[in-house]
C-alpha positions as CSV (number, residue, x, y, z in Angstrom):
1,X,-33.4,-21.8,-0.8
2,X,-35.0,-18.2,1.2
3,X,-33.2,-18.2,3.9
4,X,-32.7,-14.9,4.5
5,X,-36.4,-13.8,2.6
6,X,-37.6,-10.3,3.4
7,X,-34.7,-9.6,5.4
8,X,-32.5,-6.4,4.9
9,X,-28.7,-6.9,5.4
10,X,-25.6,-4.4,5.3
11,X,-22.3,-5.6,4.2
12,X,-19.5,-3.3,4.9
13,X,-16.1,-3.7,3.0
14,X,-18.3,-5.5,0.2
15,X,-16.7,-4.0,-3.1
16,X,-14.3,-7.6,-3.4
17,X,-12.7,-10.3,-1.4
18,X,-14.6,-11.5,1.1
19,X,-17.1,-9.4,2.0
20,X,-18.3,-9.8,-2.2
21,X,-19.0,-13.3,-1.1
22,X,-20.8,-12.8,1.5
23,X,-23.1,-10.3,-0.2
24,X,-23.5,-12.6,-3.2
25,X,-24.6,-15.3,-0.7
26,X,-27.1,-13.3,0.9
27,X,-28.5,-12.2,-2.3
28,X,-28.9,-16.0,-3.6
29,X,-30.8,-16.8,0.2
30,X,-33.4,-13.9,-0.6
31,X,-31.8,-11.1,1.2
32,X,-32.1,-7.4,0.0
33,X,-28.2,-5.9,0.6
34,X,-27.0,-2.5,0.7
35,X,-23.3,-3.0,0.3
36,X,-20.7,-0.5,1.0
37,X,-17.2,0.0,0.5
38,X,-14.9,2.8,-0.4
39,X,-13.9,1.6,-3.7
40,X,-16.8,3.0,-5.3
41,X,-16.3,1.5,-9.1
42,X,-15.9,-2.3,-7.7
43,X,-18.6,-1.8,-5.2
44,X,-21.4,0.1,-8.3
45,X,-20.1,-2.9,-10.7
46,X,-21.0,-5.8,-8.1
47,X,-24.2,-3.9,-7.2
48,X,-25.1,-3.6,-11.0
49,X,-24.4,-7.5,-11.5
50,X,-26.4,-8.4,-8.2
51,X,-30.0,-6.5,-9.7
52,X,-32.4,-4.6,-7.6
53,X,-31.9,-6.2,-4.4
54,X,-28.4,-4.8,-4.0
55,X,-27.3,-1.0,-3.4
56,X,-24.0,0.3,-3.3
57,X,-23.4,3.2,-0.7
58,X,-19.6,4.4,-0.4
59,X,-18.8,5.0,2.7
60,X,-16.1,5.3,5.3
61,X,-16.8,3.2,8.0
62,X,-14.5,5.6,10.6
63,X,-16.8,8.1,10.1
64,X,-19.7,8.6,11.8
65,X,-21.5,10.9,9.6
66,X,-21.2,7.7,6.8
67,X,-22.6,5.5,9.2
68,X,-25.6,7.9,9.5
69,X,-26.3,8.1,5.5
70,X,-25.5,4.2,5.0
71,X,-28.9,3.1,7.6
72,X,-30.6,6.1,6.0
73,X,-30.2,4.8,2.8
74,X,-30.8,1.2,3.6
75,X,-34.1,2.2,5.2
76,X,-34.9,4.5,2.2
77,X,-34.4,1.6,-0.5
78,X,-36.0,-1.5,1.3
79,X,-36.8,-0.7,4.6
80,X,-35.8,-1.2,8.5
81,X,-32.7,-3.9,8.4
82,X,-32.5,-6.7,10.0
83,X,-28.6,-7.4,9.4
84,X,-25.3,-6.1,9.4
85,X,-22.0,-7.7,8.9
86,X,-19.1,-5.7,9.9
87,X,-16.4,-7.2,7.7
88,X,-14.6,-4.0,6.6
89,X,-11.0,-4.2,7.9
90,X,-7.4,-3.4,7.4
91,X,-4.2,-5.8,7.9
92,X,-0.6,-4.4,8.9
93,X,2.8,-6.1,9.5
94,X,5.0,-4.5,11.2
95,X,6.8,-4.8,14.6
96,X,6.0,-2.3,17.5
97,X,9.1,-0.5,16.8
98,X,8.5,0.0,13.2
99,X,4.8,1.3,13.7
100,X,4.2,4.8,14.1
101,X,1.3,6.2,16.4
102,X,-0.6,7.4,13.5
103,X,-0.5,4.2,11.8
104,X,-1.5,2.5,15.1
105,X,-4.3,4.9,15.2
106,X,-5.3,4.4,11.7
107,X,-5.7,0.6,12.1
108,X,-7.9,0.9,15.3
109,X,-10.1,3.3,13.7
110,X,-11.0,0.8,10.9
111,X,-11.0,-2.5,12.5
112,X,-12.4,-1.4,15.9
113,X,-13.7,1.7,16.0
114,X,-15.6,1.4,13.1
115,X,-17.6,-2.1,14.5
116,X,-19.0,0.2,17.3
117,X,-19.8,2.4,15.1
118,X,-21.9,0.1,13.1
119,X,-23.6,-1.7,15.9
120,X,-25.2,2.0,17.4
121,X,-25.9,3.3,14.3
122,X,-28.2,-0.4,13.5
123,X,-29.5,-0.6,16.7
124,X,-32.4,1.5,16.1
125,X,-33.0,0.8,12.5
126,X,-33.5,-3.4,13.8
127,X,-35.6,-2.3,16.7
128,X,-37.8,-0.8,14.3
129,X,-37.4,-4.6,12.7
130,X,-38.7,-6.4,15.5
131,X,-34.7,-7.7,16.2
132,X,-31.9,-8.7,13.9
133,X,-28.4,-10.3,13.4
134,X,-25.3,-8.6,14.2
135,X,-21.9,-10.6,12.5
136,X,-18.9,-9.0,13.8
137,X,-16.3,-10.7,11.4
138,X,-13.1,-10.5,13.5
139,X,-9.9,-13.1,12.9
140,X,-8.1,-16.2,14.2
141,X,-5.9,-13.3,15.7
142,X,-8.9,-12.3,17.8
143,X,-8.0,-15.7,19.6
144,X,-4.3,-15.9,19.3
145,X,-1.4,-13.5,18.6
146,X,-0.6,-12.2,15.4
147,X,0.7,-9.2,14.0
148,X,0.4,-5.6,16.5
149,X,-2.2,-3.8,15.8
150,X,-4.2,-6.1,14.2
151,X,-4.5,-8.9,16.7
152,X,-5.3,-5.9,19.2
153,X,-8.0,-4.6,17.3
154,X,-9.3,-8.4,16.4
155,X,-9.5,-9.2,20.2
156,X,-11.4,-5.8,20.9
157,X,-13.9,-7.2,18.0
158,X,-14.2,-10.6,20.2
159,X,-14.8,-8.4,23.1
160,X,-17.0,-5.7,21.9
161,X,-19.4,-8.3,20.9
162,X,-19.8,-9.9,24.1
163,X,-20.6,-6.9,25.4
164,X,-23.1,-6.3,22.7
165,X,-24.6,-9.1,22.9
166,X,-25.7,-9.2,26.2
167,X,-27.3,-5.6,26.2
168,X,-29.0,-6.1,22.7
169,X,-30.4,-9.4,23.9
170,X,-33.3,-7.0,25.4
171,X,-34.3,-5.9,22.0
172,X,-34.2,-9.3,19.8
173,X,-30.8,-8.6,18.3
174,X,-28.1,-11.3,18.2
175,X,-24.7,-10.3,18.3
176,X,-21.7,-12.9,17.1
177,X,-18.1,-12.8,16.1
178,X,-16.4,-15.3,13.4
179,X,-12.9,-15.7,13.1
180,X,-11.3,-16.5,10.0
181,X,-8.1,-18.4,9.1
182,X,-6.5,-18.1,6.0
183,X,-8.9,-17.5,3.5
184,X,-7.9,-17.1,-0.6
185,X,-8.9,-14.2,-1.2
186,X,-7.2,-12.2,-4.1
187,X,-4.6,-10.4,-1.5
188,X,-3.7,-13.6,0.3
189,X,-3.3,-15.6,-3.1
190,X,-0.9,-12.8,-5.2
191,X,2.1,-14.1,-7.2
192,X,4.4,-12.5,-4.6
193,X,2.4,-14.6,-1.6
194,X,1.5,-17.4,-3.3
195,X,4.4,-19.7,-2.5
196,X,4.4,-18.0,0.9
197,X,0.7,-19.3,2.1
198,X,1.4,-22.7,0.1
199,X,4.3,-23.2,2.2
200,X,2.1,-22.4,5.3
201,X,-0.8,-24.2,4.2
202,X,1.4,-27.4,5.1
203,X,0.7,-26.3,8.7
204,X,-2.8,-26.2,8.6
205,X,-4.6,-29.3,10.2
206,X,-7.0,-29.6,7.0
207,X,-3.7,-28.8,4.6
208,X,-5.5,-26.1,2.8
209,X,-6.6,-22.3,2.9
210,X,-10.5,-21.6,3.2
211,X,-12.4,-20.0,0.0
212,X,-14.3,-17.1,0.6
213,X,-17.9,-19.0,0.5
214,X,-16.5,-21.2,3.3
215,X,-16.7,-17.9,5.4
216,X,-19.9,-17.1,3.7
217,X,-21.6,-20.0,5.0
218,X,-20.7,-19.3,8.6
219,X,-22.2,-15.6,7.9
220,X,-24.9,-16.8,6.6
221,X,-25.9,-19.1,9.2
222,X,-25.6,-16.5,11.9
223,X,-27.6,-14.0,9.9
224,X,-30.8,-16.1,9.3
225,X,-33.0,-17.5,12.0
226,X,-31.6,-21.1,12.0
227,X,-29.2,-19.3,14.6
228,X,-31.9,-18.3,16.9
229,X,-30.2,-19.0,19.8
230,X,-26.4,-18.3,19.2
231,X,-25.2,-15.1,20.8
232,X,-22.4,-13.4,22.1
233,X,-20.1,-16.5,20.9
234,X,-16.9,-17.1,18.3
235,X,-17.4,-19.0,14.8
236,X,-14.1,-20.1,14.4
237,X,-13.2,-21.1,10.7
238,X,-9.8,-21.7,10.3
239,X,-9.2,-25.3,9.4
240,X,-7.9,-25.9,12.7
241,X,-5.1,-23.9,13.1
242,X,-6.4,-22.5,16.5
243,X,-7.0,-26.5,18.4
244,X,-2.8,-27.2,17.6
């Protein structure tokens, strides 16, 4: 299938995990992808395997300069884009006592900041499009409470994209969020977690983890046209852990 034919997509966070899947489906429905992440020898080798439809930029998505260079490049290799999918992101446990102010800092620069970042730096580039797909990927602790820090940060994605949503309607651009579960992903599945996220896995309505392309999917759908009409809402994908 074309499902994404002759559109122009940017995947941040794309060098592994997740955000690798989501540019390999995009690639396989048609899409042209620049991907960008900071690990710069994963993200070249998965660009090199992909072929001429996929470009790796290395980029720091709490900067805005990076932001700047990534559309410019995008626009440079293939033209105006027509998505992005802010999936690049940062996890922490610790309590409130145990985090430090920087840290806290650190953490909403990535998974916040960073997504309104990305949205005004695309804005212009998909109104040169004619419109476009915004995927904000946020987490089931954008719905309910997690670890500090990240839940904040996840619930300021949710947010953010309502808000988004609603002014970018004007110009033809969609803006969702999708909210992960437990998903396999190398970190997640590690010998020292494994048994850990087994054990939890028991707790999960479907009595399993997602895989990455399970995510994909979602993504997918929300970038091509077959979600036309879907704005400013959640995706939730977590095997119902959220409906308990």
């Amino acid at each position: 299938m074309n499902r994404l034919a002759g559109k122009v997509a940017i995947v941040t966070g794309a060098a592994q995990g997740m955000g690798a899947s989501h540019v390999k489906k995009f690639i396989e429905e048609g899409a042209k992808v620049v991907l960008t992440d900071l690990n710069e020898e994963k993200g070249q080798a998965l660009a090199k395997e992909l072929g001429e439809n996929a470009l790796f930029v290395k980029q720091n998505v709490a900067l805005e300069e990076d932001w700047s260079k990534v559309i410019d490049e995008a626009e440079k290799a293939f033209g105006p884009v027509n998505v992005l999918v802010n999936n690049a992101g940062i996890t922490m446990a610790k309590s409130i006592l145990q985090t430090t102010a920087e840290e806290y800092r650190r953490i909403v620069e990535i998974n916040q900041v960073s997504v309104f970042m990305g949205m005004k730096a695309v804005i212009p580039s998909m109104q040169k499009a004619g419109g476009g797909s915004i995927v904000n990927i946020s987490s089931m602790n954008g719905l309910v409470a997690g670890a500090i820090g990240y839940t904040d940060t996840k619930f300021a994605v949710r947010g953010m994209t309502k808000a988004a949503a609603i002014e970018c309607a004007n110009y033809g651009i969609r803006v969702n969020s999708v909210h992960p579960g437990v998903i396999a992903t190398p970190m997640v599945v590690q010998e020292d977690t494994k048994a850990a996220v087994e054990e939890f896995s028991k707790h999960i309505p479907l009595k399993r983890v997602a895989q990455s392309e399970e995510v994909s999917n979602m993504v997918l759908f929300l970038a091509s046209d077959e979600a036309s009409y879907s704005t400013g809402s959640e995706f939730v994908i977590d095997g119902g852990l959220t409906a308990q």
